[in-house]
C-alpha positions in Angstrom: -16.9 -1.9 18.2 -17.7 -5.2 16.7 -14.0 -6.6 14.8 -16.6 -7.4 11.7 -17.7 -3.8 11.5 -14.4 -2.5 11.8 -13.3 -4.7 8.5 -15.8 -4.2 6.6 -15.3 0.2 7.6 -11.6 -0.5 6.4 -12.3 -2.3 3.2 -14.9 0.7 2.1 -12.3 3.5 3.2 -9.7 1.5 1.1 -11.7 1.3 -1.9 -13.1 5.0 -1.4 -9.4 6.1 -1.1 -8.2 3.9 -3.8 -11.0 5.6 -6.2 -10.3 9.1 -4.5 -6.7 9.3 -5.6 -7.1 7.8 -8.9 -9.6 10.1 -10.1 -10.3 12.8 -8.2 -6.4 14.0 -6.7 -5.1 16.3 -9.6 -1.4 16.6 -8.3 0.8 15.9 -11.4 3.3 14.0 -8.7 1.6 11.5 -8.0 2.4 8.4 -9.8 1.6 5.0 -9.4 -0.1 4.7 -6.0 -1.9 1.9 -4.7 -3.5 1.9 -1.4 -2.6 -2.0 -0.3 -4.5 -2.3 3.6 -6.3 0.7 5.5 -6.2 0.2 9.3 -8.5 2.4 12.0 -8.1 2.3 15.3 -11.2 0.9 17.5 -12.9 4.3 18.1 -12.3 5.5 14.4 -10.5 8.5 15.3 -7.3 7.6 13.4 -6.8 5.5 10.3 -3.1 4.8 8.9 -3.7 4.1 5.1 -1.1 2.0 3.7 0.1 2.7 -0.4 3.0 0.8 -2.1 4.9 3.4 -4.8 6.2 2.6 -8.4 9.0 4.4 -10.0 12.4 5.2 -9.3 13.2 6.4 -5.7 13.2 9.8 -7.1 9.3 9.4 -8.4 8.6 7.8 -5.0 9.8 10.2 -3.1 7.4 13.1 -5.1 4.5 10.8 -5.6 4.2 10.9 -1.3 5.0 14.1 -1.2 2.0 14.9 -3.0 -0.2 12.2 -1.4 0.8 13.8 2.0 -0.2 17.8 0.6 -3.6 15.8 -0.4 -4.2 14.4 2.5 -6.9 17.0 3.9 -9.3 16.5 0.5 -9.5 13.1 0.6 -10.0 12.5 4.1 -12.8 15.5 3.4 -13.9 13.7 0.6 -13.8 10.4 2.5 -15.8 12.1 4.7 -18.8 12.8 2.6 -18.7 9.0 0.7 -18.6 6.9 3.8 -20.8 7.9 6.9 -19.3 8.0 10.2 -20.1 10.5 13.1 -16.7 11.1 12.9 -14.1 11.3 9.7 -11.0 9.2 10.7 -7.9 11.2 10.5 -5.3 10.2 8.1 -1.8 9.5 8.1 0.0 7.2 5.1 2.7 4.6 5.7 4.8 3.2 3.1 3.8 -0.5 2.3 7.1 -1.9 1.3 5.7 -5.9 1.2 5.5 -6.0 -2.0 9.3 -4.9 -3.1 9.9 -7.1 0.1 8.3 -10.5 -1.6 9.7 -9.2 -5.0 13.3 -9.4 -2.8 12.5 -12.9 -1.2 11.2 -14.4 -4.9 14.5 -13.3 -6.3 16.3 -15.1 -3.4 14.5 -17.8 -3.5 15.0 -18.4 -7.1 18.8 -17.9 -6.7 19.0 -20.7 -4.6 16.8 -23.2 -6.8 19.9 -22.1 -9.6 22.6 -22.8 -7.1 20.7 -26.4 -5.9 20.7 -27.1 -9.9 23.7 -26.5 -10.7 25.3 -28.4 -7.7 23.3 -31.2 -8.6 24.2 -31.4 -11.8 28.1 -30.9 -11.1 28.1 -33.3 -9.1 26.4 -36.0 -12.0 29.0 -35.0 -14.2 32.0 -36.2 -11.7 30.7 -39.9 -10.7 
């Protein structure tokens, strides 16, 4: 299958899904989900849909609890808004890039503090 076709099939199941579990999954554990990067393999068998969690670990942990006990409606659903001979089946991994650039920003900015103040110590003694 043409690499264009297979974007363009995993930006419409992303937003599908996206719009799926915010208005249509009614399981009161699921919190703040957002489905970051859908990815299908070539013969659209198999599609691992990629969410990043808010919330305490605690909250986390539920909200993909119930995301995983949903998983057979919205791929149904999925089914019936996006035509394919065949309905990919699902499987969700945890997209941790975001708390991973959150991690590296904070770093980052630690060491801009640390180059100031040495820099400015070392004004003070000459």
């Amino acid at each position: 299958m043409g690499q264009l076709r297979m974007e363009r099939v995993q930006e419409l199941m992303k937003q599908e899904i996206s719009k799926i579990i915010l208005e249509d999954v009614k399981d009161p554990r699921v919190g703040f989900v957002t489905v970051t990067r859908v990815s299908v393999t070539s013969d659209l068998r198999s599609a691992r849909v990629f969410v990043s969690l808010m919330g305490s670990e605690e909250q986390m942990a539920d909200s993909l609890r119930g995301l995983n006990r949903s998983l057979g409606f919205i791929r149904r659903e999925v089914g019936q808004r996006v035509r394919l001979r065949y309905t990919p089946e699902l499987s969700l991994e945890i997209d941790d890039s975001m708390a991973y650039s959150a991690h590296i920003q904070e770093l980052l900015l630690r060491v801009q503090a640390e180059a100031g103040d040495k820099s400015t110590k070392g004004g003070e003694n000459e």
